[in-house]
C-alpha positions, -999 to 999 in steps of 0.1 A, spaced: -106 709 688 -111 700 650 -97 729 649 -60 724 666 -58 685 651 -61 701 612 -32 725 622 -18 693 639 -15 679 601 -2 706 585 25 710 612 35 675 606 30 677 568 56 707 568 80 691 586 82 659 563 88 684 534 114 696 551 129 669 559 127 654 524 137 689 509 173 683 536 178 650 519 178 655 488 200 690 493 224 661 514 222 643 482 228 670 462 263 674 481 274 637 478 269 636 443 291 667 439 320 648 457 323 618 427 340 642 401 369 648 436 372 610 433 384 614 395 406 634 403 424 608 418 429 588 391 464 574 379 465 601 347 488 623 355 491 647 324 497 653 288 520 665 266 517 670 227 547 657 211 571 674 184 556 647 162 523 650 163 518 626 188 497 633 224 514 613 247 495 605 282 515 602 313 500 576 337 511 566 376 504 536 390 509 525 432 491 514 460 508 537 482 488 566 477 515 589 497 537 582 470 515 582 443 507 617 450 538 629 457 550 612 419 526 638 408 547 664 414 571 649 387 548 654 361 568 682 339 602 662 347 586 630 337 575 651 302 612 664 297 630 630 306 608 616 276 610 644 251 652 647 256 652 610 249 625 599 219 633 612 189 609 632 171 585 612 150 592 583 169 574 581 198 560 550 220 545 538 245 565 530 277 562 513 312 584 518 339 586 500 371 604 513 400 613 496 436 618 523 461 627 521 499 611 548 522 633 555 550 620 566 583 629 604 573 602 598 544 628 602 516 630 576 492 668 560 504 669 532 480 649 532 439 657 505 417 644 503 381 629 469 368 649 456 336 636 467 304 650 457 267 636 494 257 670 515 256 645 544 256 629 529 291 659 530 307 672 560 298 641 576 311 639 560 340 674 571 348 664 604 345 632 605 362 653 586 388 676 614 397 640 640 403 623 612 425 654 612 450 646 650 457 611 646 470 598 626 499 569 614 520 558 623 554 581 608 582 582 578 607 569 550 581 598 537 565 586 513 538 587 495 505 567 501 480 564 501 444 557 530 410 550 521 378 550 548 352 532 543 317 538 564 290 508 559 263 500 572 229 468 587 221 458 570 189 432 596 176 460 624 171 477 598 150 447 599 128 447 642 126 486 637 117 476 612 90 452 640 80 478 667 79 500 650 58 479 641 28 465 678 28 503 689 26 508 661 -1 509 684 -35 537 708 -17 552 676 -5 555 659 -41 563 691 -60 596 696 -35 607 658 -44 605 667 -84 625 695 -82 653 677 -92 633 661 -124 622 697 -134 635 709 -168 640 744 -161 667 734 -136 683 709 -159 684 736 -187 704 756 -167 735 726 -167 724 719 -204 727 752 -214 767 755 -203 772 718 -213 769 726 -248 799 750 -247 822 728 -222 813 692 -223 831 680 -193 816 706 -171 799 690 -138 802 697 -104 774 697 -75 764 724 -52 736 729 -26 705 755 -23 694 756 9 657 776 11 628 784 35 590 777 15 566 802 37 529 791 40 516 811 5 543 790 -10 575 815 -20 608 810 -19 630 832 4 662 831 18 681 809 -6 721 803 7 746 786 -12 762 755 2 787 729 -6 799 740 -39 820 726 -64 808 743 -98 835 766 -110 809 783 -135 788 803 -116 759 807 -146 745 769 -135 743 783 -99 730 821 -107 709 804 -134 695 776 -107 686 801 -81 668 826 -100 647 796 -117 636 786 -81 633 828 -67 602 824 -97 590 788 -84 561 786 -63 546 758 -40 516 746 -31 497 768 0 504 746 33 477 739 51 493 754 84 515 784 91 542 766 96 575 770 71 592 744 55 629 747 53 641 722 23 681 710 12 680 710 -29 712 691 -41 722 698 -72 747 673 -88 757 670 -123 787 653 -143 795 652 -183 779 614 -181 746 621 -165 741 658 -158 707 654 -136 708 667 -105 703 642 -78 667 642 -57 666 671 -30 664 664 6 639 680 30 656 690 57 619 695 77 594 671 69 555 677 61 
């Protein structure tokens, strides 16, 4: 009989563990079910801008049907910004929509809130015409209401900040071209022999990342002696700039100008900034 109770025990002793070991499996399961909830936050994506900047896209409703459904939108609502921003001049925008579910589930009726950002609106016109193609599920017609937020990420500011001071020798050296003597020389040289020589002409030429010159065209000229421009662009064919800290090429608009009064050439123009 002592015996049977001491297996008694143990039976009951196995069967707590078991039951403790189900609960903390259960456990186990719920916990892996909060990153699910994240996932249904209002961020909807992200896009990294032709600036520098990343911009985060953000949807805002309590109709979750239709928040969901916005999400499809999220390349459209990328596009609508980037056609309309400018590069370089990016910020952050919110957009409020009014929309009217009819009972089919499309959205009948969107009105967009007033804004004072031209921007705003013109984005909101365009993400307008993409919402009017989706829908909802039918039989609940409805009102309801979207609000879109467009915000900049401030720490890819600070890595664009970054990139521009490491490209900041290149960047100064192009601006001085104009206040370089070999290139005045060239004008100087012919000035000598025909003192109301002047004219202007423009040097359009692609810097690679090692810093050489290539593809140099001729643009806009006025100089009817063609030394100051053969002399100008073999001066620059010898001129190199500071390594870039990227791979990208810098395309750069050198304007020469030159008269018998002042013969320096103006400052150049970068057609690409770094």
């Amino acid at each position: 009989m002592r015996h049977l109770r001491h297996l008694r025990h143990l039976f009951i002793i196995f069967l707590l563990v078991c039951f403790s070991s189900l609960s903390s499996c259960s456990s186990g399961k719920n916990s892996s079910k909060k990153p699910e909830k994240k996932g249904d936050s209002s961020e909807i994506g992200y896009a990294e801008m032709e600036g520098g900047e990343t911009l985060k896209i953000f949807g805002y409703s309590k109709d979750k049907e239709v928040a969901r459904k916005m999400k499809l939108l999220d390349e459209d609502f990328i596009i609508c910004y980037q056609d309309t921003v400018k590069i370089g001049e990016a910020e952050n925008i919110n957009i409020d929509f009014d929309i009217e579910v009819d009972a089919d589930g499309f959205f009948e009726m969107i009105e967009i809130a007033k804004m004072k950002s031209k921007n705003a609106m013109k984005i909101a016109k365009c993400i307008k015409k993409e919402m009017e193609l989706i829908g909802v599920r039918p039989g609940n017609p409805r009102n309801t209401k979207y609000t879109l937020s467009y915000k900049i990420a401030k720490e890819k500011h600070k890595q664009q900040e970054k990139h521009r001071k490491m490209n900041d020798l290149r960047s100064q050296m192009i601006t001085s071209l104009a206040k370089m003597k070999k290139f005045k020389d060239c004008f100087d040289a012919r000035r000598a022999k025909n003192p109301k020589l002047q004219g202007k002409f423009t040097l359009k030429f692609t810097i690679d990342p090692d810093g050489e010159v290539y593809d140099i065209k001729l643009r806009n000229n006025t100089f009817t002696d063609k030394y100051v421009i053969n002399c100008t662009v073999e001066k620059l064919e010898d001129t190199i700039f500071p390594k870039g800290d990227s791979d990208d090429e810098v395309e750069v608009n050198f304007d020469y100008t030159a008269t018998s009064d002042n013969p320096r050439p103006e400052k150049p123009r970068k057609s690409l900034s770094l």
